[in-house]
C-alpha positions as a Markdown table, in Angstrom:
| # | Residue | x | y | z |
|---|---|---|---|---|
| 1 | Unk | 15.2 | 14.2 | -5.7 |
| 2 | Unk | 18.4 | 12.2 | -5.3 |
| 3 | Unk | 21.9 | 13.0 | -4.1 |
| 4 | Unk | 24.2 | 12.3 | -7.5 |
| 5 | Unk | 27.6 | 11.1 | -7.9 |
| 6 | Unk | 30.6 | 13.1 | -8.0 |
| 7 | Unk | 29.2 | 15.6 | -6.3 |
| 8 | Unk | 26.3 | 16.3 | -8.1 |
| 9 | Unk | 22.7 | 17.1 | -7.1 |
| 10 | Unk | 20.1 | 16.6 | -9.9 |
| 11 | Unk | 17.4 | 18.6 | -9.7 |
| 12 | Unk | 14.1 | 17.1 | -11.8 |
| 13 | Unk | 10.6 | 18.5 | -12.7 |
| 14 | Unk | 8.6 | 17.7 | -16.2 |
| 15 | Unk | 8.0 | 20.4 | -18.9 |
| 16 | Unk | 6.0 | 19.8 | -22.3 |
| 17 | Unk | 5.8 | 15.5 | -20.5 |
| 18 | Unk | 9.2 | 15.7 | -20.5 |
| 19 | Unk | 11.7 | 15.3 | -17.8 |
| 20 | Unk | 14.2 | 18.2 | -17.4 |
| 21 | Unk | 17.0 | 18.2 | -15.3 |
| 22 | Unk | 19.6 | 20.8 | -13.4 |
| 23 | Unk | 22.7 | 19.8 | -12.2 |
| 24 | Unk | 23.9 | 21.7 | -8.9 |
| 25 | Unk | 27.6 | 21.4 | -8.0 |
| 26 | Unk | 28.5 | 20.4 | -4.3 |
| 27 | Unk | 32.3 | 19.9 | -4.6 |
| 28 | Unk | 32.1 | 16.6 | -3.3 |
| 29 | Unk | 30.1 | 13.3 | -3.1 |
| 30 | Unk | 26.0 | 14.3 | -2.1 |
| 31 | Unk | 25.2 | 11.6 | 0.5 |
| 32 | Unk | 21.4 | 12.7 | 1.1 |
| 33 | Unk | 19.2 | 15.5 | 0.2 |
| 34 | Unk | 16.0 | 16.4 | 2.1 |
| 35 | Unk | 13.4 | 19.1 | 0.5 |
| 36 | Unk | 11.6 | 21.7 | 2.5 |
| 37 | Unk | 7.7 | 20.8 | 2.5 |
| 38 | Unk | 7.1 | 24.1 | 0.6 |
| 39 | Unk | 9.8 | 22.5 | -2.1 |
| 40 | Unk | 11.2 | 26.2 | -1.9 |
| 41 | Unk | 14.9 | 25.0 | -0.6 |
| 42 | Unk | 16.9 | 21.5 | -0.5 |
| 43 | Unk | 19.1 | 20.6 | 1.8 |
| 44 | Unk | 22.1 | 18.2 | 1.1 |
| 45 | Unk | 24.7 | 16.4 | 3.1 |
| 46 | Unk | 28.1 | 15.7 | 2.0 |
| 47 | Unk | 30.9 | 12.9 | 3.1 |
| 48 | Unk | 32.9 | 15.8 | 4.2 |
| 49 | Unk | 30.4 | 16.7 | 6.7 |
| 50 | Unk | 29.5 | 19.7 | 4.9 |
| 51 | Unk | 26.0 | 20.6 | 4.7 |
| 52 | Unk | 24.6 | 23.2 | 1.7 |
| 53 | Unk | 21.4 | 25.4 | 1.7 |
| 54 | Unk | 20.6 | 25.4 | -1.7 |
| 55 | Unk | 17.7 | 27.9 | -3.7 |
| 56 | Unk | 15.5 | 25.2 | -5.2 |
| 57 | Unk | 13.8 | 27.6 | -8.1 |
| 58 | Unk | 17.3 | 29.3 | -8.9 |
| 59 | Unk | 19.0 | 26.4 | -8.7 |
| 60 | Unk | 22.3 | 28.0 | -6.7 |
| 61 | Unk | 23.6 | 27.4 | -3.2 |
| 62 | Unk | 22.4 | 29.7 | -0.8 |
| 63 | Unk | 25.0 | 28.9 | 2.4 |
| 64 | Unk | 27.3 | 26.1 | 3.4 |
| 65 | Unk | 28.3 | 25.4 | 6.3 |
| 66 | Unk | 30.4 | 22.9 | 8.5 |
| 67 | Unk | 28.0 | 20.1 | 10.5 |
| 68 | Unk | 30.1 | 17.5 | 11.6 |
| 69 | Unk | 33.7 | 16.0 | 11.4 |
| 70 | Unk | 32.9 | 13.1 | 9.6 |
| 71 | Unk | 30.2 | 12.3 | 6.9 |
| 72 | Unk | 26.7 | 13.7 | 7.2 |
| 73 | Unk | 24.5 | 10.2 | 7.1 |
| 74 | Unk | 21.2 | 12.2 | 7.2 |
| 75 | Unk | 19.6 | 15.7 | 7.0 |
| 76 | Unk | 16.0 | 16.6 | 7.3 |
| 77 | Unk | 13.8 | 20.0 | 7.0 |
| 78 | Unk | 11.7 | 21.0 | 10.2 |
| 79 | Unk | 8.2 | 21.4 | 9.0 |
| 80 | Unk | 8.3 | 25.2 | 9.0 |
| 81 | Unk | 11.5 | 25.2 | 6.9 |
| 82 | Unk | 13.2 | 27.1 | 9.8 |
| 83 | Unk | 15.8 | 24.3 | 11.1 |
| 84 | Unk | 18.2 | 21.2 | 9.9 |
| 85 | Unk | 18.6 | 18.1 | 11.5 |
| 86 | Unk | 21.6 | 16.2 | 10.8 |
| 87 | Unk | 23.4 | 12.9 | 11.6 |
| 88 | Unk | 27.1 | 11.6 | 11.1 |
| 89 | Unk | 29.5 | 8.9 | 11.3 |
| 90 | Unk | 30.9 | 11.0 | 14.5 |
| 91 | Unk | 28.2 | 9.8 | 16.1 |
| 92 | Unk | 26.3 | 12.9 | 16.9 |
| 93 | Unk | 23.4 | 14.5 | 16.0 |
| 94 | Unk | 22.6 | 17.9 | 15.5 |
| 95 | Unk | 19.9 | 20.6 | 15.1 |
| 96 | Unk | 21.1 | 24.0 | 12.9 |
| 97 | Unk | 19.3 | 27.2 | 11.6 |
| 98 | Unk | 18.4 | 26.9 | 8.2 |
| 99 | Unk | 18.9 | 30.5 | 7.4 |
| 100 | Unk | 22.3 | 31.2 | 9.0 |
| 101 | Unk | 23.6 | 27.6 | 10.2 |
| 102 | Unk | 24.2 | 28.2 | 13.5 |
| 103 | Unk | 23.9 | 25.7 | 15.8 |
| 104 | Unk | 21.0 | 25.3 | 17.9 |
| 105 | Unk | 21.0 | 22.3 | 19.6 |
| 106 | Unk | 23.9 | 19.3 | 19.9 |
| 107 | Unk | 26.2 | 17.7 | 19.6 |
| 108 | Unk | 23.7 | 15.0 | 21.3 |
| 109 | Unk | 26.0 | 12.3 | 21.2 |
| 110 | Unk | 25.2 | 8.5 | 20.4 |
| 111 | Unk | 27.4 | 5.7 | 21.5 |
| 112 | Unk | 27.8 | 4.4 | 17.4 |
| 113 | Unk | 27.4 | 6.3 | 13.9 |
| 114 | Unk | 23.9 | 7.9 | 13.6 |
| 115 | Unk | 22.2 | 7.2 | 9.9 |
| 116 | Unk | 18.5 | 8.4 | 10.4 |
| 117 | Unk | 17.4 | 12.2 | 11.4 |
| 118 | Unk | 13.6 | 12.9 | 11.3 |
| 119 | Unk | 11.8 | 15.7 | 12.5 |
| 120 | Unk | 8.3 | 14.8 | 13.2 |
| 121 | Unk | 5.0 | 16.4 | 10.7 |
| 122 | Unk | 4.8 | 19.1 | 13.7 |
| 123 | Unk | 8.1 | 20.2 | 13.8 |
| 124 | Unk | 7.9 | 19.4 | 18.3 |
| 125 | Unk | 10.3 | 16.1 | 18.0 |
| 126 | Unk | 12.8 | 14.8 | 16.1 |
| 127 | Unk | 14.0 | 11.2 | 16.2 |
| 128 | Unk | 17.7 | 9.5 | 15.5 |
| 129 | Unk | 19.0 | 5.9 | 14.5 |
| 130 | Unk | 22.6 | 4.2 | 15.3 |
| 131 | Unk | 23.9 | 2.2 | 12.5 |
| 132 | Unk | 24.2 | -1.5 | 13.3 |
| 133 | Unk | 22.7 | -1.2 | 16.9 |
| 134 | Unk | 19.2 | -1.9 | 19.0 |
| 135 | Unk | 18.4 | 2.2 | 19.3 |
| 136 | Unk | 16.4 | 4.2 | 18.1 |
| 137 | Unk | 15.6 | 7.9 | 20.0 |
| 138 | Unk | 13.1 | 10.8 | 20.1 |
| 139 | Unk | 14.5 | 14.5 | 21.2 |
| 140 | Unk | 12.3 | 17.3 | 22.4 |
| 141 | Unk | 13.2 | 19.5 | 19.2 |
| 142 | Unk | 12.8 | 22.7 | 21.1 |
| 143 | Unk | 15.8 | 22.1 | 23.9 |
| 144 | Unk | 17.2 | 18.8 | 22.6 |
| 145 | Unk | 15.8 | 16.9 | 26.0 |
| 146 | Unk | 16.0 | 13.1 | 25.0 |
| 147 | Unk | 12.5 | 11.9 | 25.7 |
| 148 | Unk | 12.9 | 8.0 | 24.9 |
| 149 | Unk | 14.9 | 5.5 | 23.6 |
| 150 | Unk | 13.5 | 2.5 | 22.6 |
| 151 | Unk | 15.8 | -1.0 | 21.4 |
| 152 | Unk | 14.7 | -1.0 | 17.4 |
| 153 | Unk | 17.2 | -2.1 | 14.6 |
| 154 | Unk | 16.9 | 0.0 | 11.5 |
| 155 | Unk | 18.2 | -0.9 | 7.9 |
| 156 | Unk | 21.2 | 1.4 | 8.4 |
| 157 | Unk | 22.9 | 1.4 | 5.0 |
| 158 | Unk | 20.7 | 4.2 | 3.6 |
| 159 | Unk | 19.3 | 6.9 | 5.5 |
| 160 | Unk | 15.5 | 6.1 | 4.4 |
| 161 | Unk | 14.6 | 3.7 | 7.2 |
| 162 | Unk | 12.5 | 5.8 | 9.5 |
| 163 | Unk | 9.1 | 8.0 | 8.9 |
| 164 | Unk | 7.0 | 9.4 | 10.9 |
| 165 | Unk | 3.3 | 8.4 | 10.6 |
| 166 | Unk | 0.8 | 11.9 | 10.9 |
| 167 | Unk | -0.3 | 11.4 | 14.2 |
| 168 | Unk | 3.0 | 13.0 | 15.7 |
| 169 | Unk | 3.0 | 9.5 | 17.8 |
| 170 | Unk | 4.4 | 6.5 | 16.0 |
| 171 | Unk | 7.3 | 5.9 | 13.8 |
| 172 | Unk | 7.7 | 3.5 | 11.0 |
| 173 | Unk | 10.9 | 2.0 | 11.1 |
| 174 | Unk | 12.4 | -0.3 | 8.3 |
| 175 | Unk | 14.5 | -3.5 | 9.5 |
| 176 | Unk | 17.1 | -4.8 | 8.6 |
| 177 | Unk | 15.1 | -7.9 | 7.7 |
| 178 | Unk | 12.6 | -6.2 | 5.2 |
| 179 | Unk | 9.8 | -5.7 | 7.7 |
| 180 | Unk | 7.9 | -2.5 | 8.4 |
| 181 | Unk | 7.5 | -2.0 | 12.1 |
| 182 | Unk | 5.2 | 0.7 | 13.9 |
| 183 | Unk | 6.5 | 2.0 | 16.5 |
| 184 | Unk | 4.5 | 4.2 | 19.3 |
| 185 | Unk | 7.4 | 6.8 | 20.3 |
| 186 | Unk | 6.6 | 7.4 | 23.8 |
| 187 | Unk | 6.8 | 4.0 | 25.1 |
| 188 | Unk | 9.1 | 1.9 | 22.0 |
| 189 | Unk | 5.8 | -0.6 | 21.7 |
| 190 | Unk | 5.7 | -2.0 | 18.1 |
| 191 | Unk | 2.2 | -2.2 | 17.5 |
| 192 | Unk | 2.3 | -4.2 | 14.1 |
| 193 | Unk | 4.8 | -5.1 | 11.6 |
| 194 | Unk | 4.7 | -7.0 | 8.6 |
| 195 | Unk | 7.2 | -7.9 | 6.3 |
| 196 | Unk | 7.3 | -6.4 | 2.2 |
| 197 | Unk | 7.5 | -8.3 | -0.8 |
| 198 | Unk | 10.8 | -9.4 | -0.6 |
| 199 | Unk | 13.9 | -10.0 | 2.4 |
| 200 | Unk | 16.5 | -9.7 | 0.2 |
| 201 | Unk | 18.5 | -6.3 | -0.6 |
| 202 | Unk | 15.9 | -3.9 | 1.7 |
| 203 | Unk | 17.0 | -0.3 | 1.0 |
| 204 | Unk | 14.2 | 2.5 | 2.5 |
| 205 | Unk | 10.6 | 3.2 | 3.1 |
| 206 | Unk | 8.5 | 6.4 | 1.9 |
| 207 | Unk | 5.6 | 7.7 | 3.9 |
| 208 | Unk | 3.0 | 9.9 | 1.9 |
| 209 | Unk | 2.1 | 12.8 | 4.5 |
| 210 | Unk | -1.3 | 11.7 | 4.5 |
| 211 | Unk | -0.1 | 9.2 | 6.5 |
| 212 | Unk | -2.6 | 6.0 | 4.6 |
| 213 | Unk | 0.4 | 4.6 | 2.3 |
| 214 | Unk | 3.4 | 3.3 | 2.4 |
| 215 | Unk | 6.2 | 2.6 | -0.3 |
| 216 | Unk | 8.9 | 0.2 | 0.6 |
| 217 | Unk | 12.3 | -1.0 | -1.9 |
| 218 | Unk | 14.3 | -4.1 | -1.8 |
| 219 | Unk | 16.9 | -4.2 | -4.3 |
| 220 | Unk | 14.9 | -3.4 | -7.7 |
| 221 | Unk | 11.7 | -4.0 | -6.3 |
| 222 | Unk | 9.7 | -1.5 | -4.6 |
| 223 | Unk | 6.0 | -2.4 | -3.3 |
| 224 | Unk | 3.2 | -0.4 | -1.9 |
| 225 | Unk | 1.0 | -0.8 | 1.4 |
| 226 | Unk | -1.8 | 0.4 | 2.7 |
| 227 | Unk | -0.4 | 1.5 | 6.3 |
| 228 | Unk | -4.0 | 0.5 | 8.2 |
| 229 | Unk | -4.6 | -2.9 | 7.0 |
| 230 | Unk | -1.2 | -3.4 | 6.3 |
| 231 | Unk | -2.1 | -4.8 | 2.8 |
| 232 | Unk | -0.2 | -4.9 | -0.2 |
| 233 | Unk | -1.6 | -2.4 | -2.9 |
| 234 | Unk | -1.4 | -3.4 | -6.3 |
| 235 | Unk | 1.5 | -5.8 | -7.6 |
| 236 | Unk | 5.4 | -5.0 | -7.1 |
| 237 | Unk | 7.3 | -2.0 | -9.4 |
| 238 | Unk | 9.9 | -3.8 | -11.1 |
| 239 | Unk | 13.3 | -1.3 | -11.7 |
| 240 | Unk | 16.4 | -1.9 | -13.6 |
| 241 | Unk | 18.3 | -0.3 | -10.6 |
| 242 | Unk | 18.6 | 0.0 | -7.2 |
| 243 | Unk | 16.1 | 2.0 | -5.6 |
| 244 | Unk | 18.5 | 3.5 | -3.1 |
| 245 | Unk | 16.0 | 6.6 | -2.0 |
| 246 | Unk | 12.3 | 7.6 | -2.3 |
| 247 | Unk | 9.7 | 10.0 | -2.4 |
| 248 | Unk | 5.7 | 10.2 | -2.4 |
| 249 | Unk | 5.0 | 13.5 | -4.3 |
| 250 | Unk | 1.4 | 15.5 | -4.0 |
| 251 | Unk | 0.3 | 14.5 | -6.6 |
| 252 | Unk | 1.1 | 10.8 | -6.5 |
| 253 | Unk | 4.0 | 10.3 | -8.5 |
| 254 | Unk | 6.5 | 7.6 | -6.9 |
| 255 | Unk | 10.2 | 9.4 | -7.7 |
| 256 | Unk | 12.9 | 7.0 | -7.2 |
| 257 | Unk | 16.2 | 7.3 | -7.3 |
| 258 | Unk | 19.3 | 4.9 | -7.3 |
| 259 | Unk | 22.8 | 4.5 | -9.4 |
| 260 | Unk | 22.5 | 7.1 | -12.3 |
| 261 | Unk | 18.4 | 7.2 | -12.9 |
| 262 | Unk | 15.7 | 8.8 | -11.3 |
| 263 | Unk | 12.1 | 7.8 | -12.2 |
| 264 | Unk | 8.8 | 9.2 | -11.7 |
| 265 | Unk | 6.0 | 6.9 | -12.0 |
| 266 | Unk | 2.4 | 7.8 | -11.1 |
| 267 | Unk | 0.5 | 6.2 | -8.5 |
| 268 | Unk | -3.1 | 7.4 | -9.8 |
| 269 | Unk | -5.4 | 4.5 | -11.2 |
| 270 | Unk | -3.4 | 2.1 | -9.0 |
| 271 | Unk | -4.8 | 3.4 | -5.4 |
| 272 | Unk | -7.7 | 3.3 | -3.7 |
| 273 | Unk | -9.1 | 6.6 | -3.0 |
| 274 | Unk | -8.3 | 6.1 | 0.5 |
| 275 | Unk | -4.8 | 6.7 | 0.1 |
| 276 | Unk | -5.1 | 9.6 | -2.2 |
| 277 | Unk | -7.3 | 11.7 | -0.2 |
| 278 | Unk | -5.8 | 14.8 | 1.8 |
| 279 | Unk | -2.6 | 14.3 | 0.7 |
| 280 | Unk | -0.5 | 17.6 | 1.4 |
| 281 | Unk | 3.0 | 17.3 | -0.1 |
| 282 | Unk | 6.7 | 17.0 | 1.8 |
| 283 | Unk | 8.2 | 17.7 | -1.3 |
């Protein structure tokens, strides 16, 4: 899934080993999409600070509804596919009903724009990220009580630099310097980090839910890791774009996304049976 230009959202699946696509409408430029983990319903964010519920089987817009008052930098789909988490250039983040957008919790503000919204694999916390500044929060979910804050620099360009690991208690966060850092939540310890395949151009991590692998871009480039050991799997994906966003599907196909192109490429015969094992889908 990737947010398209001009306003468009491309919606992909494969039919007959072909890829088919559907082209959803937004009005104006798509700055992130997030997909409910039963893929039932996407989410996007606009630069108008518009957000859209959209149907993802019929392809048509379900609601829209006005988040913020400047661009939406992130959006994210609680767990149960019951809430929205969003962040903006207004530098506040919010929490909103996905089935009627009203406003649940926010605006918490932040003292600089926010460009990362995550709600955690339980659906209890939800954590935030300020572009081009040492901060990185959790939030109680529930009543929007800000837990911790912790001084950790995310790659703020795109709006793929944090992920939660399946534990409910650390955070991966991507630096600006192309290293992976894990992060416990309740205290802002990094307990490891190590950096990917390459320093220059790093766009955004992907976490498979099963919590064991890792997917991280830098320019063209994207590389895999085994989040344990952190060892690299297998030998860099080469792309002729730039791999702008990323997802880890359930059945191990790598979907990237960046310029015009989106590409699926299969993971199976290239991992370890570690990191293919219990994998439930976010997508």
């Amino acid at each position: 899934m990737s947010g398209g230009e001009e306003g468009k959202i491309r919606h992909w699946g494969i039919a007959d080993g072909k890829e088919v696509g559907t082209a959803m409408d937004a009005g104006s430029p798509v700055l992130n999409i997030a997909v409910s983990r039963d893929g039932k319903v996407i989410v996007s964010g606009t630069e108008r600070g518009l957000v859209m519920v959209w149907n993802a089987g019929s392809h048509s817009k379900v609601s829209e509804f006005r988040a913020h008052r400047d661009s939406v930098r992130a959006v994210d789909v609680s767990p149960d596919a019951t809430k929205i988490a969003t962040a903006s250039n207004d530098c506040t983040a919010c929490v909103w009903s996905l089935s009627n957008g009203e406003q649940l919790l926010g605006p918490l503000e932040h003292d600089f724009p926010v460009v990362a919204a995550e709600f955690s694999p339980d659906g209890r916390l939800f954590a935030t990220a300020t572009e081009d500044h040492d901060s990185v929060r959790v939030y109680d979910s529930r009543n929007g009580s800000l837990l911790v804050e912790f001084p950790v620099r995310v790659y703020s360009w795109w709006n793929y630099s944090l992920a939660w690991a399946s534990d409910n208690k650390q955070l991966f966060a991507f630096s600006p310097n192309g290293y992976i850092l894990r992060v416990d939540v309740s205290t802002g310890t990094t307990h490891s980090q190590w950096p990917i395949h390459s320093s220059n151009d790093p766009m955004c991590i992907a976490l498979a839910s099963n919590g064991t692998l890792i997917a991280a871009s830098a320019g063209s480039s994207v590389s895999l890791w085994n989040t344990t050991s952190q060892k690299q799997i297998g030998t860099v994906i080469k792309y002729t774009h730039y791999v702008a966003s990323m997802a880890i599907s359930s059945n191990h196909v790598l979907v990237t996304s960046g310029e015009k192109q989106i590409t699926l490429r299969a993971l199976f015969g290239t991992l370890p049976p570690l990191c293919v094992q219990d994998n439930v889908s976010n997508w």
